[in-house]
C-alpha positions as semicolon CSV with decimal commas, in nm:
position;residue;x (nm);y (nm);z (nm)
1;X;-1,236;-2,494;-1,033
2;X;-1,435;-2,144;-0,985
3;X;-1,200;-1,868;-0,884
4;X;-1,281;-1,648;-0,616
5;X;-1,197;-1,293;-0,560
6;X;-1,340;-0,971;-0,351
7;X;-1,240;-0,668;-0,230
8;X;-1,206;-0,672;0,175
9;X;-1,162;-0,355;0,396
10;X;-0,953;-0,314;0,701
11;X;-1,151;-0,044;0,938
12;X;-1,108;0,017;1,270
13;X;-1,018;0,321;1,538
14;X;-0,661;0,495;1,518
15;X;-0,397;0,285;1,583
16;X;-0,592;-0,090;1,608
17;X;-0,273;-0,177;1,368
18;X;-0,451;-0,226;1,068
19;X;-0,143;-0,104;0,868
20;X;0,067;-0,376;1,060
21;X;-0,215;-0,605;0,947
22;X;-0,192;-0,536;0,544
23;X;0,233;-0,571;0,591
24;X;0,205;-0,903;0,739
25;X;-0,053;-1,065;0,511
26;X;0,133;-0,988;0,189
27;X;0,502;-1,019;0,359
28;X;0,582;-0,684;0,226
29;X;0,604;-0,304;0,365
30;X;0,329;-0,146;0,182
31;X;0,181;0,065;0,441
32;X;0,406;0,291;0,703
33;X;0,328;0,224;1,081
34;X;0,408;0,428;1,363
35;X;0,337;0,408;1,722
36;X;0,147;0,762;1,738
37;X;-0,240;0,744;1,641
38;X;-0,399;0,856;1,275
39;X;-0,070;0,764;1,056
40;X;-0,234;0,642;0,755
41;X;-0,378;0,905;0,587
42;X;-0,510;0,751;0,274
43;X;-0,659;0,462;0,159
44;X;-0,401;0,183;0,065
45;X;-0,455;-0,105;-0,192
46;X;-0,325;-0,459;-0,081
47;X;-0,324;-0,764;-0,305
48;X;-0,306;-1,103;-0,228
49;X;-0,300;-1,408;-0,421
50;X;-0,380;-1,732;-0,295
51;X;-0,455;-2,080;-0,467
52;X;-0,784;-2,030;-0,661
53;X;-0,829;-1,695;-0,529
54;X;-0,770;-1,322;-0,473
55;X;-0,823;-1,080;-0,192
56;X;-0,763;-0,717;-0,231
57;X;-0,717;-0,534;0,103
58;X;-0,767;-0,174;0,154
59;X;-0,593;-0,039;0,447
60;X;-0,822;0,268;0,540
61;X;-0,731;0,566;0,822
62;X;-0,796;0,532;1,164
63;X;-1,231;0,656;1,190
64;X;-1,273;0,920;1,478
65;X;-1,441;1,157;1,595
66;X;-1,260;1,520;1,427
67;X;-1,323;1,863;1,350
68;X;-1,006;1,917;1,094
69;X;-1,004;1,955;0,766
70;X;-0,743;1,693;0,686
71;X;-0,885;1,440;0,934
72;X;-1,247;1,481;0,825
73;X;-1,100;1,401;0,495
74;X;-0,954;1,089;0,628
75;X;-1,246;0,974;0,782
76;X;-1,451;1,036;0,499
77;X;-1,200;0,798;0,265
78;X;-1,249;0,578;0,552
79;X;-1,605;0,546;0,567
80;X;-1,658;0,569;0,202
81;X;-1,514;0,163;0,171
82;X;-1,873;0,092;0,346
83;X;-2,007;0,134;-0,017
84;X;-1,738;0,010;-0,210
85;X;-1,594;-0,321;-0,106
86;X;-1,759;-0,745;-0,059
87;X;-1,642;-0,800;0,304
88;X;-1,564;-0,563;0,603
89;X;-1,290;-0,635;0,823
90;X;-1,368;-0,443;1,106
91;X;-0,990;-0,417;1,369
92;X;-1,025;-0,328;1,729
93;X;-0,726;-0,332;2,008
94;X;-0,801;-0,650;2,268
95;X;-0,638;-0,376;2,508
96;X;-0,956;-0,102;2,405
97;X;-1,249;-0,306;2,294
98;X;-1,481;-0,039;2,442
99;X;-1,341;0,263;2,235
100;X;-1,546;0,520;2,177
101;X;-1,532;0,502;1,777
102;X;-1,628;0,165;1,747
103;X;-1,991;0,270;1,788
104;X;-1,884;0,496;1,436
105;X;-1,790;0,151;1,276
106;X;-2,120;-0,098;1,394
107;X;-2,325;0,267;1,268
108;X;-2,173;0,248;0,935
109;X;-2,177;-0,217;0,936
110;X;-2,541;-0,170;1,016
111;X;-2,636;0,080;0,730
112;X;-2,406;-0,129;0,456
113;X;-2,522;-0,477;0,602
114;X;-2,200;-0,623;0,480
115;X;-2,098;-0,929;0,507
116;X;-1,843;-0,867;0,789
117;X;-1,593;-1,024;1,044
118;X;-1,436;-0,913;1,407
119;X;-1,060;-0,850;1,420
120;X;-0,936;-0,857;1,798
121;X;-0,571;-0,742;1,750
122;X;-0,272;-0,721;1,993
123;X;-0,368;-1,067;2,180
124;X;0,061;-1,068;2,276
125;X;0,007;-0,747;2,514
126;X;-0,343;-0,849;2,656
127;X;-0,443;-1,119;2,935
128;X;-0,601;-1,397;2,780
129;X;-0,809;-1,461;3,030
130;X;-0,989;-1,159;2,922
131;X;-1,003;-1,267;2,533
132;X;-1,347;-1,433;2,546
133;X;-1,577;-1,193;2,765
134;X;-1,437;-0,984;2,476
135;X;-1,551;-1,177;2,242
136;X;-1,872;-1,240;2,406
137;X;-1,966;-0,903;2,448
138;X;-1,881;-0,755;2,098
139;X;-2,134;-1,041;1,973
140;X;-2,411;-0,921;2,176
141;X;-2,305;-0,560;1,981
142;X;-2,332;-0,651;1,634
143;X;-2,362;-1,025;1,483
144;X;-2,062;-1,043;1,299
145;X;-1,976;-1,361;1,074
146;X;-1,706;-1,450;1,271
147;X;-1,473;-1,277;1,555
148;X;-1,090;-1,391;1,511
149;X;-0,809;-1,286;1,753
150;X;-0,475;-1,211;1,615
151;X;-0,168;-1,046;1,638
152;X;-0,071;-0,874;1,343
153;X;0,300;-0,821;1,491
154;X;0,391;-1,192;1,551
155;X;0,156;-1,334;1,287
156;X;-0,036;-1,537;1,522
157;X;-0,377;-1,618;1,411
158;X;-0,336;-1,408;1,056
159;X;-0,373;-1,761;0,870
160;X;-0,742;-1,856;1,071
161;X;-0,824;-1,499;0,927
162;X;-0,715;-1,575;0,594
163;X;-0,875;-1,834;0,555
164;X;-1,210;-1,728;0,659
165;X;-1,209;-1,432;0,445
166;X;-1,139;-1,710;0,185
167;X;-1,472;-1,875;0,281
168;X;-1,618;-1,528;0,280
169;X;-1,535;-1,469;-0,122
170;X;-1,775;-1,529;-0,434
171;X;-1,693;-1,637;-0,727
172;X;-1,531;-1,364;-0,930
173;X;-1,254;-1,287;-1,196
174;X;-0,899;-1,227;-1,047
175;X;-0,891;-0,844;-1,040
176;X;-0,515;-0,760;-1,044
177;X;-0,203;-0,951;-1,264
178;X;-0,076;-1,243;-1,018
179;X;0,274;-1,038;-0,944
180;X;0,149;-0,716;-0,833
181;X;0,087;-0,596;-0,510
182;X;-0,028;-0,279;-0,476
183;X;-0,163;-0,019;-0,699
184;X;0,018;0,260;-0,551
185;X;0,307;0,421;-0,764
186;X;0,685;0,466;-0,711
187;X;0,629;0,816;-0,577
188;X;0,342;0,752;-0,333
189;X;0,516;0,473;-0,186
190;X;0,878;0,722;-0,152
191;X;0,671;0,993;0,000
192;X;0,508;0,763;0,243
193;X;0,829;0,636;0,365
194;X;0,973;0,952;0,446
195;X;0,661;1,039;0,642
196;X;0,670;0,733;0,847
197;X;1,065;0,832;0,981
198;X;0,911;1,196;1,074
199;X;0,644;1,031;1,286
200;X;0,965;0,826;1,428
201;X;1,229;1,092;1,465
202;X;0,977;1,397;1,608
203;X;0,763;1,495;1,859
204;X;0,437;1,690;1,984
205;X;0,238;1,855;1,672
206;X;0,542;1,800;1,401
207;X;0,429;1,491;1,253
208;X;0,065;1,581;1,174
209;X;0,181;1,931;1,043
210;X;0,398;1,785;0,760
211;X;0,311;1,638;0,415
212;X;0,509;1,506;0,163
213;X;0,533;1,513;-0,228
214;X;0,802;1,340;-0,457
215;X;0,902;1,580;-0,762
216;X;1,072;1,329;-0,925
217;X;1,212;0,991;-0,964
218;X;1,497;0,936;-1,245
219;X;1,720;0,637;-1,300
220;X;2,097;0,717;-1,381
221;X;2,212;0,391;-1,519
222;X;2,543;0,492;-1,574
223;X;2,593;0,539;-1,194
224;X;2,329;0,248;-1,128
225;X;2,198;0,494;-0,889
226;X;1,802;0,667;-0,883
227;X;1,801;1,004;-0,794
228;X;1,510;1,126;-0,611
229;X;1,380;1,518;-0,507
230;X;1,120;1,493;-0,298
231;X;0,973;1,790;-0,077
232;X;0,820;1,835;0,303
233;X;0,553;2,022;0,354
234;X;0,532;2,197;0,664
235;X;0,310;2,467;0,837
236;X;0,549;2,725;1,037
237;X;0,911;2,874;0,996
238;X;0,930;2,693;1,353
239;X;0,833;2,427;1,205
240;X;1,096;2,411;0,940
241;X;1,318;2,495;1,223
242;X;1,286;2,206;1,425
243;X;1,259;1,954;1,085
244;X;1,613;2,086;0,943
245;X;1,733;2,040;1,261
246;X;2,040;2,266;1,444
247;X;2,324;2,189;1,187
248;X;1,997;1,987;0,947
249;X;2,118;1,685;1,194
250;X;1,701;1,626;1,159
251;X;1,645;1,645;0,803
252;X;2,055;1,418;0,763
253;X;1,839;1,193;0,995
254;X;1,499;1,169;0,823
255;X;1,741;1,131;0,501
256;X;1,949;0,896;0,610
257;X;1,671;0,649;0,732
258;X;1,423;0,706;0,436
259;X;1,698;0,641;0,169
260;X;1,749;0,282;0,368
261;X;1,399;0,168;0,351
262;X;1,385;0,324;-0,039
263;X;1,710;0,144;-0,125
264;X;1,516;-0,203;0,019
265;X;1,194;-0,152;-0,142
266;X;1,372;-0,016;-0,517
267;X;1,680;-0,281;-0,543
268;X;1,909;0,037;-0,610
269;X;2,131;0,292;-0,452
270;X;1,949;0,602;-0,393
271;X;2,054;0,969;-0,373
272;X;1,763;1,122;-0,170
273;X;1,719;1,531;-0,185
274;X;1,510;1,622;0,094
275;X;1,382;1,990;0,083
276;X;1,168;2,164;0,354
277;X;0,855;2,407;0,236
278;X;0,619;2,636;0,451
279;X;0,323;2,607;0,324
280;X;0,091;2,794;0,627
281;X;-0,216;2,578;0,771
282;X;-0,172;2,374;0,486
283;X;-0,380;2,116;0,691
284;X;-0,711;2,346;0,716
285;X;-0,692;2,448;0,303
286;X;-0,953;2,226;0,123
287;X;-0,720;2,369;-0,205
288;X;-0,402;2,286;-0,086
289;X;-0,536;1,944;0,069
290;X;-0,645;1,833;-0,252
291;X;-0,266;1,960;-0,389
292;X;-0,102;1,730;-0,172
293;X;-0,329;1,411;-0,221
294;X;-0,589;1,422;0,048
């Protein structure tokens, strides 16, 4: 039997759900999700293993239209998968098929001339009598291989898409060992997780202004415990202000939820040391960008 394997990317405007996506296919919280737009900041490496085959996924940021530093950095991750990967999964929201930055994505599909597919996400909150002129219209846009609706919350269609990304693959070696699932380390994984509860616990600009590094990651066996110092990175004394939090309620907050999705994802106790750093316009400083792993 000839295996199968590729590399397939998951592109698509800010918040289409492609991190949602990547979580449901491999069961597992790889990537953080967040109601507010332009979460996922860099690229993210799924793997899944099927009977006879592998598919690695790379969850990319949201591609807009930006002027920042940091997001044209995003965007450029984003758009560099055009070159990189077998098969393009290209996500749009059934709710916003007309968005603006799709005409980004078809610019990029008809440059690569990838073989590519149509994700229509979020059929549970759209009318479904408005599914197929949908469909209909986003073939007369760009003739994709095939156009599958789905829901990557519930699940629902996520096994049609599956399996025609299966029928999409060419013969190929398996490219990861059969139990792993992401390439990411420890520490990228820890950082991201404490990111995702400040995009859940504040407001306005607060979110987008903070980064976050792990300094380190050490098992105490004696206490069957792993301790964990990790920093946020932050671009204002006000800033700090409102992330510590009037008596650090905030930061106890961030802490306390991080540590509970860290303690899931590690099999351990954790003791989580949350510190808060100013680090001014960190966001527009190509130097410090590269620092902090964009």
């Amino acid at each position: 039997m000839t295996f199968l394997s590729g590399f397939v990317a998951l592109v698509g405007p800010p918040n289409v759900g492609k991190s949602t996506l990547l979580n449901c296919i491999l069961n597992e919280k790889l990537a953080i999700v967040s109601p507010k737009p332009q979460t996922t900041r860099n690229r993210i490496i799924g793997v899944y293993h099927g009977e006879g085959y592998q598919m690695v996924f790379i969850d990319t940021p949201g591609i807009h239209r930006t002027y920042t530093p940091l997001h044209k950095s995003m965007v450029a991750s984003a758009q560099a998968v055009f070159k990189e990967v077998d098969i393009i999964a290209a996500m749009i929201d059934m709710n916003h098929p007309d968005a603006s930055e799709i005409s980004i994505i078809l610019s990029n599909l008809r440059r690569s001339k990838i073989p590519s597919l149509l994700v229509i996400n979020k059929i549970d909150r759209g009318e479904k009598a408005k599914l197929l002129p949908i469909m209909d219209a986003c073939r007369k846009r760009y003739p994709f291989d095939a156009i599958i609706p789905i829901s990557a919350l519930t699940g629902d269609g996520v096994d049609r898409l599956l399996g025609q990304l299966q029928s999409m693959l060419k013969a190929g070696p398996a490219l990861f060992p059969p139990d792993m699932k992401t390439d990411q380390s420890e520490s990228f994984l820890v950082s991201e997780i404490i990111r995702e509860k400040i995009y859940h616990l504040t407001s306005r600009e607060l979110p987008y202004s903070s980064a976050v590094t792990v300094e380190s990651i050490e098992e105490n066996s004696e206490r069957k415990m792993v301790s964990i110092e990790a920093r946020i990175h932050v671009e204002s004394e006000s800033q700090k202000g409102i992330l510590i939090g009037h008596g650090g309620r905030m930061i106890k907050s961030i802490g306390q939820a991080s540590r509970q999705d860290i303690e899931r994802m590690l099999g351990s106790k954790v003791f989580l040391d949350l510190k808060v750093r100013v680090e001014k316009n960190w966001s527009k400083n190509p130097r410090a960008l590269r620092r902090l792993g964009y």
